[in-house]
DODREN-11768 format. One record per residue: residue in one letter; x, y, z of N, C-alpha, C in turn. Coordinates in nm, 2 decimals, padded with zeros to 4 digits. Layout:
BEGIN
 residuo     nx     ny     nz    cax    cay    caz     cx     cy     cz
       a      X      Y      Z      X      Y      Z      X      Y      Z
...
# end
This chain:
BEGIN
 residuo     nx     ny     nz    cax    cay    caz     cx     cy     cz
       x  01.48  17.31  00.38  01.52  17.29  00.24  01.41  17.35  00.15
       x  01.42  17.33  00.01  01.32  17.41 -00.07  01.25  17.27 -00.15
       x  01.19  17.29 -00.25  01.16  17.21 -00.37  01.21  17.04 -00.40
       x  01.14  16.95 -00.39  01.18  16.82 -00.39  01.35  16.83 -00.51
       x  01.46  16.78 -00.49  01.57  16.79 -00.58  01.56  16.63 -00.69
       x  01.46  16.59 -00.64  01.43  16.48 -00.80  01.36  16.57 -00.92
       x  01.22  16.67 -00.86  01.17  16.75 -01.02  01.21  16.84 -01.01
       x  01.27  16.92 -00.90  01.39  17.10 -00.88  01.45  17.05 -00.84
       x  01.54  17.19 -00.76  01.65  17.20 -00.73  01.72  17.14 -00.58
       x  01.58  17.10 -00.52  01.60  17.05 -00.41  01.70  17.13 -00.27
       x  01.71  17.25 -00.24  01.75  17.33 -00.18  01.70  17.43 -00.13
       x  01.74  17.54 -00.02  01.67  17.64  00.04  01.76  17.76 -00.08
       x  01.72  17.93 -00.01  01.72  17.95 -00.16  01.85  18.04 -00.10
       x  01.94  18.13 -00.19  02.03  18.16 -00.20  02.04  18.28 -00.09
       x  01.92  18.37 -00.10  01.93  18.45  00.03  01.91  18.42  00.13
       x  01.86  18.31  00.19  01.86  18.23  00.31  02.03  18.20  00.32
       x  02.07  18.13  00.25  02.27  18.10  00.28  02.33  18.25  00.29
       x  02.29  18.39  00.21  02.40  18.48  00.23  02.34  18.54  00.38
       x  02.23  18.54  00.41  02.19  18.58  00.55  02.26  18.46  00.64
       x  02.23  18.32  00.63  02.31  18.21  00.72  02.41  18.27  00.76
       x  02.52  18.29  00.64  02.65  18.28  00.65  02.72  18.39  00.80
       x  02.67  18.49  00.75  02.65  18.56  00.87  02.57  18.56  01.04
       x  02.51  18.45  01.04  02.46  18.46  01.20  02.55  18.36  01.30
       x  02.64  18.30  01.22  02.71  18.19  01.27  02.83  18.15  01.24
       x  02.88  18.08  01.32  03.01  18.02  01.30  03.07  17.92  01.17
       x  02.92  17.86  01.15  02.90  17.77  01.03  02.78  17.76  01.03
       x  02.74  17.75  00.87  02.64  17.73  00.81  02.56  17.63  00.73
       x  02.49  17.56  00.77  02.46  17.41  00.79  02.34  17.44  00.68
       x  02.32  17.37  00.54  02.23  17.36  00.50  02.19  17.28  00.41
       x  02.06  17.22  00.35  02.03  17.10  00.30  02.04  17.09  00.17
       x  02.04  16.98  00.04  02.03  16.93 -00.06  01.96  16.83 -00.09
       x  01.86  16.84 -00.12  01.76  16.73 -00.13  01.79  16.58 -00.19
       x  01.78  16.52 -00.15  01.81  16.36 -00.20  01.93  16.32 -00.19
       x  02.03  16.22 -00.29  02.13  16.15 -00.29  02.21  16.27 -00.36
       x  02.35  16.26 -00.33  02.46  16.37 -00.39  02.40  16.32 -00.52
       x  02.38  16.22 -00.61  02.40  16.23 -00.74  02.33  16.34 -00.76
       x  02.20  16.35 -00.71  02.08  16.48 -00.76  02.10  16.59 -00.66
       x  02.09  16.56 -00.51  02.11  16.68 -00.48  02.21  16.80 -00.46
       x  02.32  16.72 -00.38  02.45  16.81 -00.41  02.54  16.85 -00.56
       x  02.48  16.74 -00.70  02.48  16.83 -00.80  02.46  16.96 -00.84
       x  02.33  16.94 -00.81  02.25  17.06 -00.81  02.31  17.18 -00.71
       x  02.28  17.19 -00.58  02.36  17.27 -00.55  02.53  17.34 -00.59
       x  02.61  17.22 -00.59  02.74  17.28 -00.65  02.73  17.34 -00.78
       x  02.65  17.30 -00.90  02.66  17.36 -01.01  02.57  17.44 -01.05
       x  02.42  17.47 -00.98  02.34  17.53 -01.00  02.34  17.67 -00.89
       x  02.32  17.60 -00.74  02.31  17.73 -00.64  02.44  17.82 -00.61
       x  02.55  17.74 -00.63  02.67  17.76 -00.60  02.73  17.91 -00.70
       x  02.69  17.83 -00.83  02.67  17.97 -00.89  02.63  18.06 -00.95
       x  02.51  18.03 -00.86  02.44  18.15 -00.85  02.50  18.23 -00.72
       x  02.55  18.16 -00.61  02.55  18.27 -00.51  02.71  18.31 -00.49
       x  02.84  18.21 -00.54  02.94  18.32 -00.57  03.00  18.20 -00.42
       x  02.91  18.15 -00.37  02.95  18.07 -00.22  03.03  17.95 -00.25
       x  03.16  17.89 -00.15  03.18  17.76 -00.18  03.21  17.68 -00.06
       x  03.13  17.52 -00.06  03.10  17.45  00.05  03.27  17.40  00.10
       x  03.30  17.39  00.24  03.40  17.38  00.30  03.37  17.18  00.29
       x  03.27  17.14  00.32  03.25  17.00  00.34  03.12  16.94  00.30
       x  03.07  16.88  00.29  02.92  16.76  00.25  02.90  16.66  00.35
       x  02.78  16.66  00.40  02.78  16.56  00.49  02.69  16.46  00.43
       x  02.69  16.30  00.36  02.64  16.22  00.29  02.59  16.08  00.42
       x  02.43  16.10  00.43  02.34  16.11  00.52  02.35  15.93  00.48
       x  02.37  15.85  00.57  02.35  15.72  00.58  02.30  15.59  00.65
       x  02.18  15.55  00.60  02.12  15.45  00.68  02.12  15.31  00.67
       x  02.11  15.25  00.75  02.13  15.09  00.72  02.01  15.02  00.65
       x  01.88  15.10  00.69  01.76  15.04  00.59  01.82  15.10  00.40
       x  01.86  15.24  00.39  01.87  15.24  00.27  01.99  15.15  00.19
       x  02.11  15.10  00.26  02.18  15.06  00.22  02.13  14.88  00.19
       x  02.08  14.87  00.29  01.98  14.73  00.25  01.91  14.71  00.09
       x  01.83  14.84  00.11  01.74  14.84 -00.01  01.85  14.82 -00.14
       x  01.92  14.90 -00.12  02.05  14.94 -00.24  02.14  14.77 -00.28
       x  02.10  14.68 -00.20  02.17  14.57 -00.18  02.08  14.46 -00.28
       x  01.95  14.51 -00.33  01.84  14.48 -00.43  01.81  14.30 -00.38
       x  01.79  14.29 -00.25  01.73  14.16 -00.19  01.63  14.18 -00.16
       x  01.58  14.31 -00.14  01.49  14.34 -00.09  01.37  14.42 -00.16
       x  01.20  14.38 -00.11  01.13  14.49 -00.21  01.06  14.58 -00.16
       x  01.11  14.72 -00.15  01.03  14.79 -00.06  00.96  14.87 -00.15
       x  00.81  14.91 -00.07  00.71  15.00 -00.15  00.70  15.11 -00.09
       x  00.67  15.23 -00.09  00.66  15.36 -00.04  00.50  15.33  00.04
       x  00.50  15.35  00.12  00.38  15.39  00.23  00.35  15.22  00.23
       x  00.41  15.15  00.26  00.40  14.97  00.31  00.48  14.96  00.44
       x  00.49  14.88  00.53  00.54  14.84  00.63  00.69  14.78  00.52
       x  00.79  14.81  00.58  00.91  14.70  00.54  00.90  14.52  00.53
       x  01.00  14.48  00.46  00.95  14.36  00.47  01.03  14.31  00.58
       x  00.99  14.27  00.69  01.04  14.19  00.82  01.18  14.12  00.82
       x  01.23  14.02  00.70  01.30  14.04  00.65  01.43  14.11  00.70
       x  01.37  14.24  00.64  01.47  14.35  00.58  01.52  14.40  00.76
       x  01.47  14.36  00.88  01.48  14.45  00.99  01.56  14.31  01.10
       x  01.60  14.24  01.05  01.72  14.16  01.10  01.83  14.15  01.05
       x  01.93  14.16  01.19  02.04  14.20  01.20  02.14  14.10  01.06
       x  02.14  14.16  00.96  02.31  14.12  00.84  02.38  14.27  00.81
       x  02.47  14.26  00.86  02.56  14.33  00.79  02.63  14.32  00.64
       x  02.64  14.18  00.59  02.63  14.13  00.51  02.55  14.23  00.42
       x  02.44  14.22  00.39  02.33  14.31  00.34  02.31  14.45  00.30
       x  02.38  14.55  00.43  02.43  14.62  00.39  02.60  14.67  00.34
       x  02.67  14.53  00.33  02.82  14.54  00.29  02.73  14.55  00.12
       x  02.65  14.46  00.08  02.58  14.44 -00.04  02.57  14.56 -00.13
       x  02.50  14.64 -00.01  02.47  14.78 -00.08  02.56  14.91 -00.06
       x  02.68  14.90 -00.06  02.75  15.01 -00.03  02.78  15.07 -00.14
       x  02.81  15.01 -00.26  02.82  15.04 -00.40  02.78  15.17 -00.43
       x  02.65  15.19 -00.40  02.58  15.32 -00.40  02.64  15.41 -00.29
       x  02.69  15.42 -00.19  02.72  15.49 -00.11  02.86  15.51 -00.13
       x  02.95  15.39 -00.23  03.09  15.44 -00.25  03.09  15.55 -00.38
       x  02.99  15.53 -00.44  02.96  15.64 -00.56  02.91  15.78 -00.51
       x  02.84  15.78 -00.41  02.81  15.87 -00.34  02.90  15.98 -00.34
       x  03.00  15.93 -00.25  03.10  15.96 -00.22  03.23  16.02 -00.32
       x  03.21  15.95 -00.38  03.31  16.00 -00.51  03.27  16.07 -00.57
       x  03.11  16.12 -00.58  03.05  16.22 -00.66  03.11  16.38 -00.55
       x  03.06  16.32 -00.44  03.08  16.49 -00.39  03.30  16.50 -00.39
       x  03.36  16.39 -00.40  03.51  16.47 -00.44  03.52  16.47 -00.57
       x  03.43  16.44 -00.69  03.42  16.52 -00.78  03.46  16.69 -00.76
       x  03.39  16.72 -00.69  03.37  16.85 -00.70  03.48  16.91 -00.59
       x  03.56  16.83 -00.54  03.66  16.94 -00.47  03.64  16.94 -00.33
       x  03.52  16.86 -00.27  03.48  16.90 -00.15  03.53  16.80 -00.05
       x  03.54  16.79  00.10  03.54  16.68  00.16  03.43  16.65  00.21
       x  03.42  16.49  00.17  03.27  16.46  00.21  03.29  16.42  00.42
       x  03.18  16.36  00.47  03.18  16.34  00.60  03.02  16.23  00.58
       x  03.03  16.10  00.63  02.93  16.04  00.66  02.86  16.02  00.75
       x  02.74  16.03  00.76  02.64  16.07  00.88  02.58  15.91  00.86
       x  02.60  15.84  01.01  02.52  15.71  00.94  02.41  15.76  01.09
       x  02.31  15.74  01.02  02.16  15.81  01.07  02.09  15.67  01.15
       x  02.13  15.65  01.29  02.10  15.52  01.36  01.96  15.55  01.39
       x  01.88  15.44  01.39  01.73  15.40  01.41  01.76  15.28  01.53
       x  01.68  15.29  01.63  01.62  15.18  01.75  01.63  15.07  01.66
       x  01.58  15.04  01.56  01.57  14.87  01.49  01.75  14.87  01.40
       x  01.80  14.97  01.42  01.95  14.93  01.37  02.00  14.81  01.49
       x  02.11  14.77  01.43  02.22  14.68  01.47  02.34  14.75  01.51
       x  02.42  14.73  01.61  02.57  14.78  01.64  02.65  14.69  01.46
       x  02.62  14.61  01.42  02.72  14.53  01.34  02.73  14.59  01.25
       x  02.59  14.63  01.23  02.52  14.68  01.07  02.60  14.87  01.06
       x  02.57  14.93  01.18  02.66  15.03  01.17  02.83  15.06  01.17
       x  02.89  14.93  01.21  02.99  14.90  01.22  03.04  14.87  01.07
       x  02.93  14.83  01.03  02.99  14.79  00.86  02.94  14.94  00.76
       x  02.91  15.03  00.78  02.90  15.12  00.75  03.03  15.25  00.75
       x  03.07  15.23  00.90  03.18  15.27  00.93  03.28  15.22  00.85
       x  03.29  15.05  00.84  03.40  14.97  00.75  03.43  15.01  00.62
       x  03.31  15.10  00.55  03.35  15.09  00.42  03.37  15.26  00.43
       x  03.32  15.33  00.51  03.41  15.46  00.53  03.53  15.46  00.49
       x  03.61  15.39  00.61  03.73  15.40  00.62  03.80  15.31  00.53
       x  03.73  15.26  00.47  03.80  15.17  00.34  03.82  15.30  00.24
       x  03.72  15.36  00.21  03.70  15.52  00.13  03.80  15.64  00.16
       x  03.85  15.64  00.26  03.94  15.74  00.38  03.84  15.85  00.37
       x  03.71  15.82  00.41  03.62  15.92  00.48  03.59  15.90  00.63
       x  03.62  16.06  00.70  03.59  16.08  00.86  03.42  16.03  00.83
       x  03.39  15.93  00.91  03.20  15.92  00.98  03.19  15.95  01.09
       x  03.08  15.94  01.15  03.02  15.95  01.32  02.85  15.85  01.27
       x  02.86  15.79  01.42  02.72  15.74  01.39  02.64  15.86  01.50
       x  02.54  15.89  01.42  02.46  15.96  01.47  02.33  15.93  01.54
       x  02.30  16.01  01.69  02.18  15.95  01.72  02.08  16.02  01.78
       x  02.09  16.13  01.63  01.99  16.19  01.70  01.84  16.21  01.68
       x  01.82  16.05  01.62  01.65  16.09  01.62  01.60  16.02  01.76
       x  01.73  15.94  01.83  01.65  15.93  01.96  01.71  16.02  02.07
       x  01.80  16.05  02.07  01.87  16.18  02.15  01.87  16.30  02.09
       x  01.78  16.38  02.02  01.86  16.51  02.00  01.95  16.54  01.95
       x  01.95  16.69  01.94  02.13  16.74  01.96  02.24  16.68  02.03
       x  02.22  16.61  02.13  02.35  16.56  02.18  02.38  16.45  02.09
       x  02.28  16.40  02.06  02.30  16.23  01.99  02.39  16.26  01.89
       x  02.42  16.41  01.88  02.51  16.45  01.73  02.59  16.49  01.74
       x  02.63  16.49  01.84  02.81  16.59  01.91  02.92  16.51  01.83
       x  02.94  16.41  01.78  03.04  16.31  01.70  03.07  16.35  01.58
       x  02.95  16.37  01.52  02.88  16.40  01.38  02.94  16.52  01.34
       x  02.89  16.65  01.44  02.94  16.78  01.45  03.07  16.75  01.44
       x  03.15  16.69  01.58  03.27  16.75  01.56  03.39  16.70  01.43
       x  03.31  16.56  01.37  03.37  16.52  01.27  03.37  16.65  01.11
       x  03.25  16.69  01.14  03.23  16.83  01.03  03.30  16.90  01.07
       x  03.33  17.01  01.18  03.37  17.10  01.21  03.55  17.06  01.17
       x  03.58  16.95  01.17  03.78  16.89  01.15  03.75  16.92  01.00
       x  03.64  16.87  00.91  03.67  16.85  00.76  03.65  17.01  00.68
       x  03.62  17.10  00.78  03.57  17.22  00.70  03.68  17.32  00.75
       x  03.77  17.26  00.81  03.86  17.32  00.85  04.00  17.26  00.79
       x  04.00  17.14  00.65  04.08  17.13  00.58  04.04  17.21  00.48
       x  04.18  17.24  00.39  04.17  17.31  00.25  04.05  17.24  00.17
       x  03.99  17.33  00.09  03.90  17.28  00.02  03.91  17.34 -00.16
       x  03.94  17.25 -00.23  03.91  17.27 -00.39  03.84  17.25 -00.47
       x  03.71  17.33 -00.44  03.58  17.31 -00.48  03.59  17.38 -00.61
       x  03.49  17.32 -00.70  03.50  17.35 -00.87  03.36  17.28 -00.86
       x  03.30  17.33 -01.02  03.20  17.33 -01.02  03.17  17.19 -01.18
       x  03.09  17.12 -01.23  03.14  16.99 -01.33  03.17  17.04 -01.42
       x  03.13  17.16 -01.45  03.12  17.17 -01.64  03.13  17.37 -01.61
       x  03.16  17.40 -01.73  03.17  17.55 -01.78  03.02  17.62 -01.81
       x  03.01  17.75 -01.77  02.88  17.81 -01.82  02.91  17.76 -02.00
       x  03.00  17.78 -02.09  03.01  17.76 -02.22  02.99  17.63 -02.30
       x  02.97  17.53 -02.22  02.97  17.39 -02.23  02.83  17.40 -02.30
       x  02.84  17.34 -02.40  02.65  17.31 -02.50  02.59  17.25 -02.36
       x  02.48  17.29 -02.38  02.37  17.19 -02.32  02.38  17.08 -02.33
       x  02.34  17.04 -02.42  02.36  16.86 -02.47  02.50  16.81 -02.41
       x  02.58  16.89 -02.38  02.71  16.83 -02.35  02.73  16.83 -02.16
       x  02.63  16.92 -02.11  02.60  16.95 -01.96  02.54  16.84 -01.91
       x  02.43  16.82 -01.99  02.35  16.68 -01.92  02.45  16.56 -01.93
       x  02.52  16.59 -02.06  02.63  16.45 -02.08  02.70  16.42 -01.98
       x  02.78  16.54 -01.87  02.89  16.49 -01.83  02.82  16.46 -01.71
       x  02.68  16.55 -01.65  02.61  16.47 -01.54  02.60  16.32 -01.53
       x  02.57  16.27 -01.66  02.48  16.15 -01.64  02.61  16.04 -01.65
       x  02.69  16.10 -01.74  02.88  15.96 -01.71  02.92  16.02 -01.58
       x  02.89  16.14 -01.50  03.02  16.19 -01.38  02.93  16.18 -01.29
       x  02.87  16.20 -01.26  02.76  16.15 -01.14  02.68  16.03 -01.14
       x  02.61  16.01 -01.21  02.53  15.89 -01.24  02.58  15.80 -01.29
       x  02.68  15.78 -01.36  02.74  15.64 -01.40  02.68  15.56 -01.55
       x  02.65  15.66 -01.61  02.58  15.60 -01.74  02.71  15.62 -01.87
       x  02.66  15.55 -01.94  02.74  15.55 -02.03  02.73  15.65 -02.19
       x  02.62  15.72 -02.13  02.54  15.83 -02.24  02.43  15.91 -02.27
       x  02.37  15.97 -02.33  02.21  16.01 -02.33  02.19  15.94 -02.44
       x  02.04  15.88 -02.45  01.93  15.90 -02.55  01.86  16.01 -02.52
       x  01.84  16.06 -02.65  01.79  16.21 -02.69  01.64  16.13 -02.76
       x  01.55  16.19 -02.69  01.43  16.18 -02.81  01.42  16.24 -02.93
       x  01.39  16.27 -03.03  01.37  16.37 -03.15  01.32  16.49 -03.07
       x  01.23  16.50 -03.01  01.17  16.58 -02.93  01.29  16.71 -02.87
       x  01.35  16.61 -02.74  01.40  16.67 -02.65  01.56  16.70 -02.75
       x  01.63  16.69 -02.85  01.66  16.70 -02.94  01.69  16.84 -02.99
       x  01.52  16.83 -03.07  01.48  16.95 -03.13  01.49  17.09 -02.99
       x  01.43  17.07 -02.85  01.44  17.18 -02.76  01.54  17.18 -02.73
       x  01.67  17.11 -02.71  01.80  17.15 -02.68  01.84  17.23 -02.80
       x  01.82  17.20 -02.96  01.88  17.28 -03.03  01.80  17.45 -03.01
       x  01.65  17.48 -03.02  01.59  17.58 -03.02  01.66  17.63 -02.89
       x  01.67  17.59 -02.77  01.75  17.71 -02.64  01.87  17.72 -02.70
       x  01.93  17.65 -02.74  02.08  17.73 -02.77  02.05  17.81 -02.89
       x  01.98  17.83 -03.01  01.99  17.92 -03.08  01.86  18.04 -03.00
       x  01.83  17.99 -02.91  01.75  18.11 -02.85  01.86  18.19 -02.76
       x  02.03  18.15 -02.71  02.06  18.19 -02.68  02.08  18.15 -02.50
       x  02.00  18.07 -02.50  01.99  17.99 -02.31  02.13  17.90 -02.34
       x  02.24  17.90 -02.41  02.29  17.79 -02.39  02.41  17.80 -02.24
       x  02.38  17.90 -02.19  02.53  17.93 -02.09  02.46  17.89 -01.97
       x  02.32  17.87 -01.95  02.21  17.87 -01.86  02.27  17.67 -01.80
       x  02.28  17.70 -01.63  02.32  17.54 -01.59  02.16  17.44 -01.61
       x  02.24  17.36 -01.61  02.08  17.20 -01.62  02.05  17.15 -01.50
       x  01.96  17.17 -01.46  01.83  17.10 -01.36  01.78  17.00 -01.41
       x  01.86  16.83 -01.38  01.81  16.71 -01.45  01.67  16.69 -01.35
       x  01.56  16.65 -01.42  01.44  16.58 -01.34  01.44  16.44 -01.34
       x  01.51  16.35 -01.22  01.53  16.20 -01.27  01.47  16.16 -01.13
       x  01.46  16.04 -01.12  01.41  15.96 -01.01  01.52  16.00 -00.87
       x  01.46  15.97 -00.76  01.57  15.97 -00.63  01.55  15.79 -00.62
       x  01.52  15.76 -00.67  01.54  15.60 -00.65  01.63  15.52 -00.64
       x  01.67  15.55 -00.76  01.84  15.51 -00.84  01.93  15.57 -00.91
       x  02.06  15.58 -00.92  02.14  15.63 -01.00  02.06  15.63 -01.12
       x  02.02  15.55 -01.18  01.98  15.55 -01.37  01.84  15.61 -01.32
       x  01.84  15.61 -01.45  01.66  15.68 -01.44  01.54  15.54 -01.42
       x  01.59  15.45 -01.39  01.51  15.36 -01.35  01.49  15.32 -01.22
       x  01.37  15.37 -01.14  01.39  15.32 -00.95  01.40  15.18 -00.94
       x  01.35  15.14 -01.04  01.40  14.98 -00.98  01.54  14.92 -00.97
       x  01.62  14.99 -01.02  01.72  14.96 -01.05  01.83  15.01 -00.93
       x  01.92  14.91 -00.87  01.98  14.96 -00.73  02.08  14.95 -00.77
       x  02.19  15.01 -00.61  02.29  15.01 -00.61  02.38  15.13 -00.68
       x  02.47  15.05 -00.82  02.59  15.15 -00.87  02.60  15.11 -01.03
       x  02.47  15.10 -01.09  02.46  15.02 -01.17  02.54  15.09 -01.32
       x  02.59  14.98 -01.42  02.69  15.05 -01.47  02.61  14.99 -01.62
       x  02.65  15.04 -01.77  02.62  14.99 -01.89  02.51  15.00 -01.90
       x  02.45  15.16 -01.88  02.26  15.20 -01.94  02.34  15.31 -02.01
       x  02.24  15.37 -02.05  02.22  15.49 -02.08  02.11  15.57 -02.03
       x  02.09  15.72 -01.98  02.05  15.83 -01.94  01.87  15.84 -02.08
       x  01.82  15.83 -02.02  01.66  15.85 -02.15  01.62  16.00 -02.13
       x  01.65  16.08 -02.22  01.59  16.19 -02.15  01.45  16.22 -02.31
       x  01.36  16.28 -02.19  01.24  16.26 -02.29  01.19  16.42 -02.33
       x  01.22  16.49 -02.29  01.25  16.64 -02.30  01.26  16.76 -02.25
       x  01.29  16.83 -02.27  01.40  16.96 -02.23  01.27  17.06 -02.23
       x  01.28  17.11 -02.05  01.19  17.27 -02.11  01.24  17.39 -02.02
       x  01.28  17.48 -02.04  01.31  17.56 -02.03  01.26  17.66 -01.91
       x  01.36  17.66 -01.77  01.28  17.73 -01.68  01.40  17.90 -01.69
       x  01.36  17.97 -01.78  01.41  18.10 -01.78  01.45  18.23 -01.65
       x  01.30  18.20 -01.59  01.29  18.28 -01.47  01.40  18.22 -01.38
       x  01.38  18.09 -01.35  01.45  18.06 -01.22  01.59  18.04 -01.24
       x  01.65  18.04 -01.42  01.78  18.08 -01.42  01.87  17.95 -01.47
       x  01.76  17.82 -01.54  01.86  17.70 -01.55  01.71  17.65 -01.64
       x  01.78  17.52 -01.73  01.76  17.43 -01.84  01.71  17.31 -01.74
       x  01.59  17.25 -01.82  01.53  17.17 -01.70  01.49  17.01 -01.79
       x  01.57  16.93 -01.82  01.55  16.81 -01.90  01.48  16.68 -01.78
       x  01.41  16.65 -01.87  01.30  16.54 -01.79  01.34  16.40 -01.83
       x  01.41  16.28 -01.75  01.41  16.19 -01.75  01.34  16.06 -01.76
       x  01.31  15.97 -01.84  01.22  15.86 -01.81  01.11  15.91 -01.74
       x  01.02  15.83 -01.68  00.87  15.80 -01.63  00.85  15.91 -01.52
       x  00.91  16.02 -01.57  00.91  16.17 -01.44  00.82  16.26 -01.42
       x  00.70  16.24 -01.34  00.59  16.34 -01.33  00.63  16.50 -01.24
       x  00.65  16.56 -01.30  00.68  16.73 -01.24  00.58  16.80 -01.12
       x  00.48  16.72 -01.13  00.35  16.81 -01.01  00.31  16.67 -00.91
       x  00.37  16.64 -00.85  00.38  16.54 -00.73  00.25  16.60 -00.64
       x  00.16  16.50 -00.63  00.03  16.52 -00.52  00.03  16.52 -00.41
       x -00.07  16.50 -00.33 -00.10  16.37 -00.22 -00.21  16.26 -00.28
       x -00.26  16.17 -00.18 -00.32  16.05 -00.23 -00.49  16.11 -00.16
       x -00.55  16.06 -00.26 -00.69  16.04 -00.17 -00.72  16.05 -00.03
       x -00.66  15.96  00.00 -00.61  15.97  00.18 -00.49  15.97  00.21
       x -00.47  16.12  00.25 -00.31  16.13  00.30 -00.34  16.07  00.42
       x -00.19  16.01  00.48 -00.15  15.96  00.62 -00.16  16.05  00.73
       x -00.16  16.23  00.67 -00.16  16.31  00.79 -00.31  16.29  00.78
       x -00.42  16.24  00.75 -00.54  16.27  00.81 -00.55  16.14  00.92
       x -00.43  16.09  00.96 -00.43  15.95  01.08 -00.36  16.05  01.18
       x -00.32  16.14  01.19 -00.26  16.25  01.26 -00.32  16.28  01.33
       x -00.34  16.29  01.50 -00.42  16.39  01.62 -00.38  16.38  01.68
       x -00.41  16.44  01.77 -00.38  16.46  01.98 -00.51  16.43  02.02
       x -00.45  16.33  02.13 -00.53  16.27  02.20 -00.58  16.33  02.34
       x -00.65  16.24  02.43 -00.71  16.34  02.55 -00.61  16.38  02.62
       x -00.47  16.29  02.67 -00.38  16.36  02.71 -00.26  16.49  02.67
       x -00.31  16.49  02.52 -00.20  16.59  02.48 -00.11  16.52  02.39
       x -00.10  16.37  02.39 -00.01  16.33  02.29 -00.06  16.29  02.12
       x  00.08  16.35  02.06  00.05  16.30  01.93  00.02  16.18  01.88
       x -00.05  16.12  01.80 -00.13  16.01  01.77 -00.11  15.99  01.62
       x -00.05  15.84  01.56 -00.10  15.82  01.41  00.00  15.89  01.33
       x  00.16  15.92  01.41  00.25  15.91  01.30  00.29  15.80  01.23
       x  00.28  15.69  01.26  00.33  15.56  01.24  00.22  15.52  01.24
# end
């Protein structure tokens, strides 16, 4: 993949897919984060730019994140889970599907057929993926539980063949909004059609820079929203499918080169670091050759 798709575009880049498309039978490639941000992005930004249109989406599903999305729980980025959160309810994750039924309905927004990948982990449950499955087919979406972070490629033959049936139905892919659509009006229909808000706040600021690109002429240019991967709203704390915010956008700047309008959401830093002590420096090989200090 390319560029985190919370502050870019979150994808690999366009001449990588027209070279893909040709080595293979199908062409398998990524979008960074949740459909709200990532497969956005691609459909209305990569898409056309390269003239390409996706046969199917595969919408990547785990029973820890459906948990989290269930807001019982408080997880911190680089903390152990809370113990808690790693016994068997399905319950818990029936809690959090909200987010994954939106999921879902964002990518047939666009014309596509989705396909669920529920992404099994050793500390999952049979129940917990079973209820995953349940709200699939409550959705009339084909799933596969997949298993291949402990098997491999084989652990995915389900997964595969459930993609290979959905890319082989008709597909009416469309893209959300018109190159002619105002700016101000592009971000608009992202944040009610994907994200589930009920509107933008415009700063004076971000305001003023939407009006200056379109009299500069950028107005035909698609929008690269910068918002959290946390939550639908621009708020990470906030889980699930949550409904009655509004969109805060704090301002608009203009990426000309790379071909799109780039508006910054709430509490959104654009140059993501590492920490003082990254985790890869717990990273080695040991005397016998094995890796050490992923976990």
């Amino acid at each position: 993949s390319g560029p985190f798709g919370n502050i870019a575009t979150g994808y690999s880049s366009v001449v990588a897919d027209l070279i893909g498309i040709h080595a293979g039978d199908y062409l398998i490639t990524e979008a960074g984060f949740g459909a709200d941000i990532g497969a956005e992005k691609f459909f209305n930004i990569k898409c056309r730019a390269s003239g390409l249109a996706p046969d199917a989406a595969v919408i990547v599903a785990t029973v820890r994140d459906l948990k989290t999305h269930s807001n019982k729980y408080r997880v911190v980025a680089g903390r152990p889970l809370p113990p808690e959160m790693l016994a068997e309810n399905p319950d818990d994750v029936i809690a959090g599907a909200a987010n994954l039924r939106r999921q879902i309905a964002n990518i047939r927004r666009h014309g596509v057929t989705p396909v669920i990948a529920v992404n099994a982990f050793p500390t999952d449950y049979d129940s917990e993926h079973q209820a995953i499955m349940d709200v699939a087919a409550e959705e009339g979406v084909r799933a596969a539980i997949s298993y291949h972070f402990t098997e491999g490629g084989r652990g995915a033959v389900e997964l595969a063949e459930a993609v290979a049936e959905a890319c082989a139905e008709p597909s009416s892919f469309h893209r959300l909004y018109p190159d002619e659509l105002p700016l101000v009006d592009k971000i608009d229909v992202i944040a009610r059609e994907m994200y589930g808000a009920d509107g933008l706040d415009l700063s004076p600021l971000a305001a003023r820079q939407l009006d200056k690109y379109e009299r500069a002429g950028f107005g035909s240019l698609p929008v690269c929203i910068a918002k959290t991967h946390l939550s639908l709203s621009a708020d990470p704390k906030i889980k699930g499918a949550p409904t009655g915010w509004r969109l805060p956008v704090r301002e608009v700047r203009a990426s000309i080169g790379a071909g799109f309008i780039y508006p910054i959401c709430g509490d959104m830093r654009t140059m993501p670091g590492l920490s003082s002590a990254p985790a890869a420096e717990c990273i080695d090989i040991d005397d016998n050759g094995e890796i050490v200090g992923l976990s």
